[in-house]
FIVOLUM-762830 format. One record per residue (C-alpha): x, y, z. Coordinates in pm, 1 decimal, padded with zeros to 6 digits. Last residue first. Example, Ala and Ser with C-alpha at 12.3 -4.5 7.8 and 13.67 -1.06 7.14 Angstrom:
# residues 2
- 01367.0,-00106.0,00714.0
- 01230.0,-00450.0,00780.0
This chain:
# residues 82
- -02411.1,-08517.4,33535.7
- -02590.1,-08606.6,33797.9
- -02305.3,-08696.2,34035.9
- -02132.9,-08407.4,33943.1
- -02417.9,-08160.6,34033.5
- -02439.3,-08382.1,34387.8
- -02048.5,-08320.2,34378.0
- -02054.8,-07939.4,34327.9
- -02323.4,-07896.8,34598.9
- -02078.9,-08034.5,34865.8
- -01788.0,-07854.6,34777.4
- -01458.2,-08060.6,34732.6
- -01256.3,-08141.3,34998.2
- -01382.9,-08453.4,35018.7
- -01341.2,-08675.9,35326.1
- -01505.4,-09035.9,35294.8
- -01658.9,-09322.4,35436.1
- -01641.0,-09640.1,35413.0
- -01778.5,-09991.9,35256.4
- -02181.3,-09916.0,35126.1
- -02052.5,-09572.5,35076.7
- -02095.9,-09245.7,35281.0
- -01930.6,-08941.9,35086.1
- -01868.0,-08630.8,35313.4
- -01853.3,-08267.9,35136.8
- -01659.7,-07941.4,35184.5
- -01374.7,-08069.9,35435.8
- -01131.3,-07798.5,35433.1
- -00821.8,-07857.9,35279.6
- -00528.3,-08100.6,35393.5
- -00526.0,-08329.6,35108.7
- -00851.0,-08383.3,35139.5
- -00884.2,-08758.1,35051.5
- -00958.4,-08812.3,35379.2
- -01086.4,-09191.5,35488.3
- -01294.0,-09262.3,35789.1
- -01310.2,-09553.1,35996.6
- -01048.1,-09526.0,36221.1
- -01256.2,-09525.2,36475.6
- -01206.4,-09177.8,36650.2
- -01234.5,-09041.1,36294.6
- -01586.1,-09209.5,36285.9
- -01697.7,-09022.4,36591.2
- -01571.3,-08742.4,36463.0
- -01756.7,-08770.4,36141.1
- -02081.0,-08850.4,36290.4
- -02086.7,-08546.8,36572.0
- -01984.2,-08257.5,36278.8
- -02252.9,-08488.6,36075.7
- -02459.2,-08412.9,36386.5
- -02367.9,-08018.2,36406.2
- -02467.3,-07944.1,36046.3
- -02143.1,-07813.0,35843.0
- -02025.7,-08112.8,35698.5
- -02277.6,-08145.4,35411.4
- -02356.2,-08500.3,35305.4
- -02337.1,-08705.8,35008.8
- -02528.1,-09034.2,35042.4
- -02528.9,-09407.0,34991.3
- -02217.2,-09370.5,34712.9
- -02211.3,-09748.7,34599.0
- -02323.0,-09712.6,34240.0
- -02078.8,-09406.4,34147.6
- -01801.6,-09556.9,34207.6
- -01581.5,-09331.8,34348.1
- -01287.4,-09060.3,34272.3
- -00969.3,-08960.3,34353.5
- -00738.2,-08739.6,34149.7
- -00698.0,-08476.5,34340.1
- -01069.1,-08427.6,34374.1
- -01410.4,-08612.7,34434.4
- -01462.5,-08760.1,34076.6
- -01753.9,-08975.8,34079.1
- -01673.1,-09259.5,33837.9
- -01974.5,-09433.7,33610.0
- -02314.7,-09596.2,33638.5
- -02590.5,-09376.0,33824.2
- -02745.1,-09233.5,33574.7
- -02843.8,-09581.5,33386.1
- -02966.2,-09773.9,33678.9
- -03197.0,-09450.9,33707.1
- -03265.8,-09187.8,33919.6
């Protein structure tokens, strides 16, 4: 990918988005250790849900947090490309 690409706002719903250049990964919540990683990072304090009290679709590690999307995990990697 390059410099180029990845420039830009991810939007990640309800108004919320990302920087583009400091997602690390997008991640599906359904495989038992991201199940593991986010509650171990909800137990921290170290998440951030930006939900609004949907179903967590997609989680969005950054260089600084993490996130809570409720937005489907294969329409934000075809969003990020875009």
């Amino acid at each position: 990918m390059s410099s180029k690409e990845n420039k830009g706002l991810l939007p990640i719903g309800f108004g919320n988005a990302v920087s583009k250049d400091k997602i690390i990964a997008v991640l599906n919540p359904k495989s038992a250790p991201i199940v593991r990683f986010r509650d171990e990072l909800k137990k921290d304090n170290r998440i951030i849900d930006v939900t609004h009290g949907r179903k967590t679709r997609a989680i969005i590690v950054t260089e600084s947090y993490v996130l809570l999307s409720g937005i489907s995990f294969e329409t934000l990697i075809d969003r990020f490309h875009e």
